[in-house]
N, C-alpha and C positions, 0 to 999 in steps of 0.2 A: 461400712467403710470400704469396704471391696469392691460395692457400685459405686461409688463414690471414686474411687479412684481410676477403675476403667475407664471413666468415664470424661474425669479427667484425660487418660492417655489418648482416648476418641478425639477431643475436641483439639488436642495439642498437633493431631494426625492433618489436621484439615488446615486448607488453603483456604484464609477468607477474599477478596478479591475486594482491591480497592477504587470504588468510584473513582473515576477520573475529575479532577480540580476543575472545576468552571473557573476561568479568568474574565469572561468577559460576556455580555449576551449582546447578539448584536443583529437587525433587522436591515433584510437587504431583498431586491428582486432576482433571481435567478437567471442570467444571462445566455449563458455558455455552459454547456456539459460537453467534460472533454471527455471523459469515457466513465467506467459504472463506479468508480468512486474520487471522481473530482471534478467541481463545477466551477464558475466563475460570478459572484455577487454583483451588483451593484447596491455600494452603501453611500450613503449624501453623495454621492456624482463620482463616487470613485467604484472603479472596478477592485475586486479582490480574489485574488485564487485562492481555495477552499478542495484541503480533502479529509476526506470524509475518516473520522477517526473509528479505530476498529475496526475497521474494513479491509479487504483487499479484493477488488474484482481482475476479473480476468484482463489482460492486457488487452489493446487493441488487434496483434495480429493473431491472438489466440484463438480457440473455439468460443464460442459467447460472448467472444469480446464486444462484438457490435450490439449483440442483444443486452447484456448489460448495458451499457451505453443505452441503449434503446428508454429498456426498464425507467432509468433513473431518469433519464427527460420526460417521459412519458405522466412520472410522478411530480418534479417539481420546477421544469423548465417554463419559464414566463409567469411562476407562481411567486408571492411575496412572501419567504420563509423567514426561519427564525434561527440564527446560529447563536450556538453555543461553543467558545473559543475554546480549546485545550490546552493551544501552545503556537509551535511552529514548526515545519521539519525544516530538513537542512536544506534544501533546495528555497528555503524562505516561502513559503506554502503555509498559510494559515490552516492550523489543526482544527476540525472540531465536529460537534453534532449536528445534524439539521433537522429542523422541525416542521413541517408544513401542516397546518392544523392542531389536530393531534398525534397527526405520528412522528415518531421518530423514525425518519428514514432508513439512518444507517440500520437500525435493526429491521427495517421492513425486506431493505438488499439484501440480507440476511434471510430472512423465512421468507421469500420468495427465493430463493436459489441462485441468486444473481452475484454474491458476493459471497467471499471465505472468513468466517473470524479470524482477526489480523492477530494470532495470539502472541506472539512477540512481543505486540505492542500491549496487548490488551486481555486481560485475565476476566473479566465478566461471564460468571454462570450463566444469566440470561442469553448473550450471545452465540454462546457452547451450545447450550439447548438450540437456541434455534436453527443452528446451522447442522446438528444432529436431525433435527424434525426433517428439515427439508431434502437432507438427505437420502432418510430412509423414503421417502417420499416422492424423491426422483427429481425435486423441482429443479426448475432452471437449468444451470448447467453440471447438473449431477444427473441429466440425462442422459452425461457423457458417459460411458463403460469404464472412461481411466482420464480422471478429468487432472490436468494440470495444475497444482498452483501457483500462481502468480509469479509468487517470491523465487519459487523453482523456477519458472519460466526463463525470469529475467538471466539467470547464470548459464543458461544455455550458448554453444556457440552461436554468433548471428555471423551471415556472411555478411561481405563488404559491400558497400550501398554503392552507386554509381558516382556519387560525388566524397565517400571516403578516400583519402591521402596515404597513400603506401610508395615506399620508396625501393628500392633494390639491392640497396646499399646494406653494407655486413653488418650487424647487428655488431653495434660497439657499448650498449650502454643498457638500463632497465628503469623504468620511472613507476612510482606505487603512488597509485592514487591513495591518501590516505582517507578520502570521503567513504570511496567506494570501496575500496580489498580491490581492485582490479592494478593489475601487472600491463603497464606499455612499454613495447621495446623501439630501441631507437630511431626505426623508420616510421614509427606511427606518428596519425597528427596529433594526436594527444600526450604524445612523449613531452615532459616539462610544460606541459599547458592545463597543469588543474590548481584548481585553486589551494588546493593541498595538497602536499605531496613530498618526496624524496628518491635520492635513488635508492635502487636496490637491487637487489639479488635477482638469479635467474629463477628461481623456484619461491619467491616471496608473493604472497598475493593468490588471485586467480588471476588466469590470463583472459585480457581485452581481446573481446570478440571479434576484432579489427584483423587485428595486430597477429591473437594467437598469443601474444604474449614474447 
């Protein structure tokens, strides 16, 4: 009765991690890779943006970023794969898995070093292990000494691009992205220009990388 019940407590301890829902399976050519986890399909004569579910590769101006990018055209650019739909994010970007042959890509970006399990999004053992292997293993871009994640990346200040809109003008106002948690104050050009949003407070949000907030 005693192992019996341990044993129970054991089982109740553990995370089982749930498959992600196929909606839809759907066969396309591979166009367009915009960086190491999002491509572009062509399905019956329509183009479709696709990113890669459970995934997170390094951005474009980060370290790897291009070699990822690399990686994944290298694997399935001008190839006729196989998705498998999960959903949509909010940018309306079809979710889901790719398949070229037998592999499963996203897990391939994965144990090749090229990509981070998206674990926010995505609870898969499998994918934890692989990005564990590759790690102690040094591949790809965990050749880095202090490799960045993505998701971290992005909250980083960015300075102002040559064609960002700053004004001079006293800050009278604060606008909260509510997509993003980003903070625009009133001389930004994104002040009242997201598709969601309100105002708000001086200290609500994190502050746009423009703007400062």
């Amino acid at each position: 009765m005693r192992f019996t019940a341990l044993l129970i407590l054991f089982f109740a301890g553990l995370t089982f991690a749930t498959p992600p829902e196929i909606k839809e399976h759907l066969t396309g050519k591979v166009v367009g890779v915009t960086d190491g986890d999002t491509v572009t399909l062509l399905v019956k004569q329509k183009t479709l943006k696709v990113r890669l579910y459970g995934i997170d590769a390094p951005e474009t101006k980060q370290s790897f970023g291009n070699r990822s990018k690399q990686a994944l055209a290298a694997m399935v650019f001008g190839k006729v794969i196989t998705l498998k739909k999960t959903g949509t994010d909010k940018y309306g970007r079809t979710l889901g898995i790719i398949h070229y042959q037998d592999s499963d890509i996203n897990a391939k970006m994965i144990e090749d070093g090229w990509a981070w399990h998206y674990k926010y999004y995505n609870d898969e053992a499998r994918l934890e292990r692989l990005e564990t292997k590759a790690k102690k293993s040094k591949l790809g871009l965990w050749a880095d000494s202090k490799p960045i994640a993505p998701w971290d990346f992005r909250r980083l200040p960015r300075e102002p691009s040559a064609g960002s809109k700053l004004t001079s003008e006293p800050v009278t106002g604060y606008w909260l992205n509510l997509s993003s948690g980003v903070r625009h104050n009133s001389g930004c050009e994104n002040y009242k220009n997201t598709k969601r949003g309100r105002p708000c407070g001086a200290n609500e949000g994190r502050p746009c990388g423009i703007c400062k907030g």
